[in-house]
N, C-alpha and C positions, 0 to 999 in steps of 0.2 A: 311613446318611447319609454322604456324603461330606467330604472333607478341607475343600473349598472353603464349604460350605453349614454345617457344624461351627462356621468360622470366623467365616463369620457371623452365625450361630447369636446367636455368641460377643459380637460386636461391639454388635449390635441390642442384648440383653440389659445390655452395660454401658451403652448409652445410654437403656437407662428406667433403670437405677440411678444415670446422674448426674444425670439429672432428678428424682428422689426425693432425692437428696443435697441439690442446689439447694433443694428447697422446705423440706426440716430445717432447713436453716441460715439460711435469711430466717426463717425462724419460730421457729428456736430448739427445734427441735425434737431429742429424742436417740432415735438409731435405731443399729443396728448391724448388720453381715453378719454373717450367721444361717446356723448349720447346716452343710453344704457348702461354702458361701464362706466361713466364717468359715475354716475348715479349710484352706480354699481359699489365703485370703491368708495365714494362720502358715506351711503349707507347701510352698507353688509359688511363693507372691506373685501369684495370679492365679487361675483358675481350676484346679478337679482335673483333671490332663488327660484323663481320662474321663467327666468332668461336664458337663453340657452344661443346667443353669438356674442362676439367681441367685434369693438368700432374703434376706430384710431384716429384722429382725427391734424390735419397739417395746416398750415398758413400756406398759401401757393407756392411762394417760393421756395419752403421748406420741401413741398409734396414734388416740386419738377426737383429738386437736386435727388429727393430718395426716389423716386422710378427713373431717375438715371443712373444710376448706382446700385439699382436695388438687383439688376436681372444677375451681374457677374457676383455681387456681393455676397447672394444668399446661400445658405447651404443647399445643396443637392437636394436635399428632402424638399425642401419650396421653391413655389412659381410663382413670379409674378404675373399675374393674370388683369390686362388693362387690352384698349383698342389698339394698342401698339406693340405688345407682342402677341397678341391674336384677336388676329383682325373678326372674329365671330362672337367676341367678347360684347354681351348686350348692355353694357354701365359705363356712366359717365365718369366713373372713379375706379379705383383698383380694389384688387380682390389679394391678399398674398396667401395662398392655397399649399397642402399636404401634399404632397405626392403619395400616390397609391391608395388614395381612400377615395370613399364616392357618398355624397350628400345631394338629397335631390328636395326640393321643395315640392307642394304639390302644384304651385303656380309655374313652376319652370318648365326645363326641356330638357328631358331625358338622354338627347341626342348631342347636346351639347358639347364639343371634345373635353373640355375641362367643367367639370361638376365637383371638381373635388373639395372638403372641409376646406374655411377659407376664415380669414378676417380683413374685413372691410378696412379701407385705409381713402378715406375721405377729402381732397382739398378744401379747402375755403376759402373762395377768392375774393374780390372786390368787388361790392357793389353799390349801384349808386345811394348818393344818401336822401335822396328824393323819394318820398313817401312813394309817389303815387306811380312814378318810376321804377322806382326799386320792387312792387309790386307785380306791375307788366311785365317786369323780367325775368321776375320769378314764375310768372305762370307759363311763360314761351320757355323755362327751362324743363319744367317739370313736362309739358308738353311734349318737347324734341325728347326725354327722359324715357317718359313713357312709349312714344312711337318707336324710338330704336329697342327696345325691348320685345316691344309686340313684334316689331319686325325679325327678332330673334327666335319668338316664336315661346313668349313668357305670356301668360295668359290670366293677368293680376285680378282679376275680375271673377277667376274660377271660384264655383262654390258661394258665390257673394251674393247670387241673385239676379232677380232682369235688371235691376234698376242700376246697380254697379258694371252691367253690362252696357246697359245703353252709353251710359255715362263716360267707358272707356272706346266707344265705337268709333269717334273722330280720330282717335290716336293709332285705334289699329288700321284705318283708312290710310292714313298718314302713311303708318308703316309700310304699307303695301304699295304705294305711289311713289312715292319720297322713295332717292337711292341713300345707301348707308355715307356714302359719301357727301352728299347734299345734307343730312341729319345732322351728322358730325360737325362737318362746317360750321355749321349754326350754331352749334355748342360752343364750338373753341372762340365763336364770333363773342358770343356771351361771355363767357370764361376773362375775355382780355378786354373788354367794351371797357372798362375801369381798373383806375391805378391812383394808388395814393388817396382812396377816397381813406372816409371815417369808419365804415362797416364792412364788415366781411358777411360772408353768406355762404352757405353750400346749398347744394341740388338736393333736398329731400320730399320729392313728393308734394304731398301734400303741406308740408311742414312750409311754403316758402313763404308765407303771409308773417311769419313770425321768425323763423330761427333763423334770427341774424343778429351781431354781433358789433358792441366797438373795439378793433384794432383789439387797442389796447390788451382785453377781457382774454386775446387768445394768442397771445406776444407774451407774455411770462407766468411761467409754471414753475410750480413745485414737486416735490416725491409723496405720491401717497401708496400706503398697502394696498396689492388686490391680490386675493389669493395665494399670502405667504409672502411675494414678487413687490417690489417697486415701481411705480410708474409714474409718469408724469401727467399732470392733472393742470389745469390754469389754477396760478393763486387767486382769482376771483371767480373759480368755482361756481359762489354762492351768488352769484350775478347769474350767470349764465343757466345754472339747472332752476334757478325763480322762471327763466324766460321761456327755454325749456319744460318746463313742469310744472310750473306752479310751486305748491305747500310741496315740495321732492319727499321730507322726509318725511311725512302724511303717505302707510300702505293705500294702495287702491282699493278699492273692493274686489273679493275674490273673484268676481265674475270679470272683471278686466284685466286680470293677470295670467296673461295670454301666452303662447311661443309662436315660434313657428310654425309652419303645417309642415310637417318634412315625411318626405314619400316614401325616402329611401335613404338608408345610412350601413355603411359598411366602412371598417377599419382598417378591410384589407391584413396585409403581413406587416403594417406598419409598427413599430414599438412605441406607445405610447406613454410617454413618461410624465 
């Protein structure tokens, strides 16, 4: 991708983030940049300069009042894109997406109705505070995660080798056996198994042995810059990107400062400001 399309890459992606801002704050809603961009704003004040998406990140109950609110709330220009307004939506969490532009990864599907520019908008719900618990739940997450994906016809494993093949074989098995309905189930089973625990947690992959959080860490935020804009950030941060990342504000090595693989990008007649 070039320097120019990067850029705007860059630009599109904060304008569904101010419009996810916008609707937190008529509603009182608390969210915070998540993951990358949290990292993002403690140490660029913007994006990583080799990053190229935005993550938003909710407390549950926060995330069920904005995707109730969020499909009539949004301008025209954006979708909410979750298993509840389209049902062929392959994530366990919401997407809030461009209209009129097209973003393809090279691990996705081309056929997808909605491939459009998107940012990620993450719950983090409850989970147990049981070591050994809280660990088997996370991998029947990431599990059910990955099979409704392959079942989508996402093929995470592309380009990775045989051995990242084999590795994801069970899950595409899964996909293929398992209806989306039975998949889901199992997620929402998970999603609400715990209430009022000490940690929270989200669905990331690989990430479930680790990024998990107390309450507390992801219940009060402050405003930090990213790219000009304000956004909310946890005031203990510096808790959460140590757990997250390690030394955060330690660059990686250039060979680890990776993107996307993205197939296809078009901006369409959108105006991007």
């Amino acid at each position: 991708m070039n320097k120019e399309n990067e850029e705007k890459l860059r630009r599109a992606q904060l304008m569904i983030a101010k419009e996810i801002k916008r609707i937190c704050e008529k509603y009182d809603i608390s969210y915070f940049l998540d993951s990358g961009s949290m990292l993002g704003a403690v140490r660029h004040n913007g994006f990583i300069p080799w990053d190229d998406d935005m993550d938003i990140g909710m407390c549950c109950d926060d995330y069920a009042k904005f995707i109730s609110v969020a499909p009539a709330e949004l301008d025209k220009k954006f979708f909410l894109d979750n298993y509840e307004t389209n049902p062929k939506n392959p994530y366990v969490f919401s997407k809030v997406r461009l209209k009129g532009t097209t973003y393809i990864e090279s691990i996705g599907n081309d056929a997808f109705e909605h491939n459009e520019i998107f940012v990620d908008v993450f719950p983090y719900y409850y989970i147990s505070d049981n070591t050994t618990e809280r660990k088997l739940e996370g991998m029947q997450m990431a599990f059910l995660a990955q099979a409704i994906m392959s079942k989508s016809g996402y093929k995470v494993w592309k380009g990775k080798g045989i051995k990242k093949r084999l590795k994801f074989l069970p899950t595409d098995i899964a996909g293929m056996v398992c209806t989306t309905r039975f998949l889901r189930g199992r997620v929402e089973q998970l999603y609400s198994r715990h209430s009022n625990t000490k940690m929270m947690g989200i669905q990331a992959g690989s990430c479930y042995g680790y990024w998990f959080f107390p309450e507390r860490v992801l219940r009060k935020t402050i405003k930090h810059i990213f790219e000009g804009e304000m956004f909310s950030i946890p005031v203990e941060y510096d808790y959460f990107l140590k757990v997250a990342y390690g030394d955060y504000m330690k660059l990686p090595p250039e060979n680890e400062r990776v993107t996307h693989a993205i197939e296809y990008l078009d901006f369409g007649s959108v105006e991007i400001k």
